[in-house]
N, C-alpha and C positions, 0 to 999 in steps of 0.2 A: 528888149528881150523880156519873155516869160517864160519863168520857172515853173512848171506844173509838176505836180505830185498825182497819178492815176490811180485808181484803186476800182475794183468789181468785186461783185460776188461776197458783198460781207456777209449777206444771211443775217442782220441783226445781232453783231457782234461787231465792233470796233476797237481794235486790240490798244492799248496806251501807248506801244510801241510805234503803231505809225505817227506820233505827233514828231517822235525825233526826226522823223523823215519829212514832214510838211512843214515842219517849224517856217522854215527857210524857203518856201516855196509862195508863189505870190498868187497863183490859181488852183483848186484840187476839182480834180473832174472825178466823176463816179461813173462805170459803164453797166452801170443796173445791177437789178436783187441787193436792194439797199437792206430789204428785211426789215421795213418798218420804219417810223418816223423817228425814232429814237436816236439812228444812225444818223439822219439826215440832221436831226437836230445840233448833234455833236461836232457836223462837218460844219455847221453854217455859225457855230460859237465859235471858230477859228478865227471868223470877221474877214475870212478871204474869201471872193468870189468861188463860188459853187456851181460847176454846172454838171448835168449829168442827165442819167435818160432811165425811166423805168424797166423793172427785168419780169421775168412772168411771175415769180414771187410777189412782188411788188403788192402792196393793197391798195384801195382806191386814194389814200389821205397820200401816197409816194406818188400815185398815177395823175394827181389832180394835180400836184407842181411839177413831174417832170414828161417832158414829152418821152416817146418811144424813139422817134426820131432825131435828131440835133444837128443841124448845121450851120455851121458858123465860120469867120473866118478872125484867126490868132495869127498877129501880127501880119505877115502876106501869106499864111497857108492855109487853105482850105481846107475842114476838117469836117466829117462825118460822125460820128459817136451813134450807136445802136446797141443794144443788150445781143440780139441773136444774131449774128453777122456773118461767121463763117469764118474760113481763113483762106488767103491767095491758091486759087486752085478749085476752089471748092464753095465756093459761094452759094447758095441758095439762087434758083434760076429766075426770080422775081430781081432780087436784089444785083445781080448780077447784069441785067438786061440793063437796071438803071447808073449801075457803076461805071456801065459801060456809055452809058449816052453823055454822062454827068458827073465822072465818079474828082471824090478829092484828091489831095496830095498826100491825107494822111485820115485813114480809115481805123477806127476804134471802134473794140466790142470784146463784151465778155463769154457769158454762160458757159463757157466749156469748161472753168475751172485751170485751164491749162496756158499755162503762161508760153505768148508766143511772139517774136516780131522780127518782121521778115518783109519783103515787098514781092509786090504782084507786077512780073515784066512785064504782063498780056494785059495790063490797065496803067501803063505811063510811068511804072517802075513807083505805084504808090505803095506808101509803107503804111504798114497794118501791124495795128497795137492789141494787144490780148493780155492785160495785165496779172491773169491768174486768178487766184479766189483769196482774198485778204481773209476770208471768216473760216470759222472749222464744220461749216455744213457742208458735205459733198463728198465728193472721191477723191480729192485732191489729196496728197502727204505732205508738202509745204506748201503753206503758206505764202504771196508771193503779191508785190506790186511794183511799179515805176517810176520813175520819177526823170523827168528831162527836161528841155529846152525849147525853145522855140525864137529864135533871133530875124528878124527878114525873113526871107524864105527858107530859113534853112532848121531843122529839127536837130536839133545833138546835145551831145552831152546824156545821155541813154545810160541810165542806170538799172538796174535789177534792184531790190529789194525782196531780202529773203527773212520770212517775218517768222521763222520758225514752223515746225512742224503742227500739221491741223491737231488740235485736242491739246497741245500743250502751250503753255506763256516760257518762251526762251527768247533771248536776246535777239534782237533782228541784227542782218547785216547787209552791206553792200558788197554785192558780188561781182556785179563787172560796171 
């Protein structure tokens, strides 16, 4: 079993409150727009594996360690990680021809800022992660990331993390 902690969309900001959230967690993935090295550097002082994929923020010193693309497989699930992704339905039609030829069991991606996760019937019933925007750059009004599981084939234990509203440092919580 792996415990992962997800997070997107810092913008160069890494709030202190997501450590109470990854303490406990044995992998932390990033789904792009790290905002800089500075972030990157913070995730990989934690001494747990880091994986993640650059966002169009991104400058070349974030682009030169993380691919755009990431696929791997965590424990028996196959997973996808991308920055611009889309969501079930709505896919970008490049991306979509390939999800469809190849697609994983469990598809991550950020950029909308909008925290989302849900599955796609019309791709194998895979589930698709959109952790929201951890930083206070964007449109978003909270703050928000993931954190779950990954056992055999099976993804669970799906938490929310609500990390407070963008612009202010308020207590985070678990919401479902």
């Amino acid at each position: 079993m792996i415990r992962i902690g997800l997070l997107s969309d810092t913008h160069g900001y890494l709030d202190p409150l997501v450590w109470d959230y990854l303490d406990d967690r044995d992998e932390i993935w990033h789904a792009g727009d790290f905002g800089g090295a500075d972030v990157v550097q913070q995730l990989q002082a934690a001494g747990k594996p880091l994986r993640g994929v650059f966002g169009n923020i991104d400058d070349e010193v974030v682009r030169a360690e993380f691919p755009e693309h990431l696929r791997f497989l965590c424990e028996q699930v196959p997973v996808w990680m991308t920055h611009i992704g889309g969501q079930p339905g709505r896919f970008p039609r490049d991306l979509l021809a390939t999800l469809q030829a190849n697609g994983p069991r469990l598809f991550i991606c950020g950029h909308s800022h909008i925290l989302q996760v849900g599955r796609d019937k019309s791709l194998g019933n895979m589930l698709c992660l959109n952790p929201g925007a951890a930083g206070h750059h964007g449109f978003h009004t909270l703050r928000t990331m993931l954190r779950f599981e990954i056992d055999g084939p099976q993804v669970r234990a799906m938490q929310v993390v609500e990390l407070g509203p963008r612009g202010r440092k308020t207590p985070a919580a678990i919401v479902s």
